[in-house]
C-alpha positions as CSV (number, residue, x, y, z in Angstrom):
1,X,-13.2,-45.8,-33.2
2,X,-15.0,-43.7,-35.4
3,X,-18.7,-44.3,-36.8
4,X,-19.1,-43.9,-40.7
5,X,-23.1,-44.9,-40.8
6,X,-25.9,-46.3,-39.0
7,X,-28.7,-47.9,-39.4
8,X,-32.4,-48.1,-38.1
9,X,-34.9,-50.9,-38.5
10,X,-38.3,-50.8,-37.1
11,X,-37.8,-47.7,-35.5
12,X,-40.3,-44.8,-35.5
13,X,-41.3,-44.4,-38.7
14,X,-38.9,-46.1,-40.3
15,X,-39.3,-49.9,-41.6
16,X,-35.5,-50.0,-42.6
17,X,-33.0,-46.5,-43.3
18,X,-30.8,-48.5,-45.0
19,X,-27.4,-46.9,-44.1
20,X,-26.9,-43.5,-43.4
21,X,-23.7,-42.2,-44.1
22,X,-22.1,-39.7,-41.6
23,X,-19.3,-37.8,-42.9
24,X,-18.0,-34.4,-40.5
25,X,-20.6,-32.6,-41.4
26,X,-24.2,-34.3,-41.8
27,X,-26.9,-32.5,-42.4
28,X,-30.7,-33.9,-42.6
29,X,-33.3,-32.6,-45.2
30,X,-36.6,-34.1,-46.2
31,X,-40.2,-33.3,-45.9
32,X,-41.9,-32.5,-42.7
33,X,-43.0,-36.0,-41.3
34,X,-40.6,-37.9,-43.0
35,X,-38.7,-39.0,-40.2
36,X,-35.5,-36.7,-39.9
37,X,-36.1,-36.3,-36.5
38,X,-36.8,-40.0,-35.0
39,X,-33.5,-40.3,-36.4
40,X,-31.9,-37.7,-34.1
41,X,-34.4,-39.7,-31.6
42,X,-32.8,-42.8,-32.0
43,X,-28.8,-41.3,-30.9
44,X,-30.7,-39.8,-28.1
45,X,-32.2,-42.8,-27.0
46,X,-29.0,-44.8,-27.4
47,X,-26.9,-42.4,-25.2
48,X,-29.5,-42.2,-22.6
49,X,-29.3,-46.1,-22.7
50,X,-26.1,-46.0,-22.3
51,X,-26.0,-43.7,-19.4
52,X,-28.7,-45.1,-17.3
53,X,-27.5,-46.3,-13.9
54,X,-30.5,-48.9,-13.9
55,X,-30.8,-52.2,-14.9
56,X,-34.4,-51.8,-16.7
57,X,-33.3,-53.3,-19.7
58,X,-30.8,-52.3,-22.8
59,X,-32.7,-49.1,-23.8
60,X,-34.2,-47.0,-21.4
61,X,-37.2,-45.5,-23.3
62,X,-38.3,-43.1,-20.5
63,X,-35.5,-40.9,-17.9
64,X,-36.4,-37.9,-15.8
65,X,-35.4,-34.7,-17.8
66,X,-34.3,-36.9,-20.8
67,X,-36.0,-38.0,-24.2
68,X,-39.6,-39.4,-23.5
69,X,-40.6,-42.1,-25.7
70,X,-43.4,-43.6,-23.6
71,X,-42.4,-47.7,-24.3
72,X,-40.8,-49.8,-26.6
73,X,-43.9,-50.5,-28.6
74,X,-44.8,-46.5,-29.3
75,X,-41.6,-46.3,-30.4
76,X,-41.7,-49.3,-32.9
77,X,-42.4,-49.2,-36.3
78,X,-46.3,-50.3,-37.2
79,X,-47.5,-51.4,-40.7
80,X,-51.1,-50.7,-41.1
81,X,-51.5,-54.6,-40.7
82,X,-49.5,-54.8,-38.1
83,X,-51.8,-56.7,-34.9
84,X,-49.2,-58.1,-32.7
85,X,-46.3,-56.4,-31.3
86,X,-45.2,-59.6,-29.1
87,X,-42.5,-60.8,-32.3
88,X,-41.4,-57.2,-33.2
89,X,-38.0,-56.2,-32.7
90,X,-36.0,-53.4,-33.2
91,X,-32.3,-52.7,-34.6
92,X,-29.8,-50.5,-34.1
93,X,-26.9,-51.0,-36.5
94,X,-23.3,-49.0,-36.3
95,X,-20.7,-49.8,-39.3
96,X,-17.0,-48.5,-37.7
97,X,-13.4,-48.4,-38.7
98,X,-10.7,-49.0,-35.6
99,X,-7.9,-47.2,-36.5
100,X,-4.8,-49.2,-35.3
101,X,-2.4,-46.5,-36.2
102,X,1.0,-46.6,-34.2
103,X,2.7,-43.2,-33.2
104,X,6.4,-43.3,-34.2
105,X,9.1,-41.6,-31.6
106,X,11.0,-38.5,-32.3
């Protein structure tokens, strides 16, 4: 299976990336502060996730020598009129091709 983009809403500083193509080589610019970063964030939260021996929940927001992002709601996305973080969610969003490709015999 190979990922061709992903997507990030209500993550960091990001309301919604739209989707962000990866291609062999991907290479992030942009202002300082304007989020390349939290992206790289976000894969390194998802593998720790996906790692984790624990069954605190599907992502795993703090792990000894491992990306620290304190909780779910410092790491959620906050509009300045944002009060109440009880109905927030977060999304993580992978678009893939499966390659079903048989070998042939020689």
């Amino acid at each position: 299976m190979d990922v061709e983009a992903i997507r990030l809403i209500n993550f960091m500083a990001f309301e919604d990336t739209g989707w962000i193509e990866l291609k062999p080589i991907t290479l992030l610019f942009g202002h300082n502060s304007s989020g390349k970063s939290a992206i790289l964030r976000a894969l390194r939260l998802l593998k720790q996730s996906l790692k984790a021996d624990s069954n605190n929940g599907p992502l795993i927001f703090l792990a000894r020598n491992q990306l620290d992002l304190g909780a779910f709601q410092s790491a959620l996305h906050r509009k300045p009129d944002d009060k109440n973080d009880t109905e927030r969610f977060m999304v993580f969003c992978f678009r893939c091709t499966l390659s079903m490709q048989k070998e042939e015999a020689v």
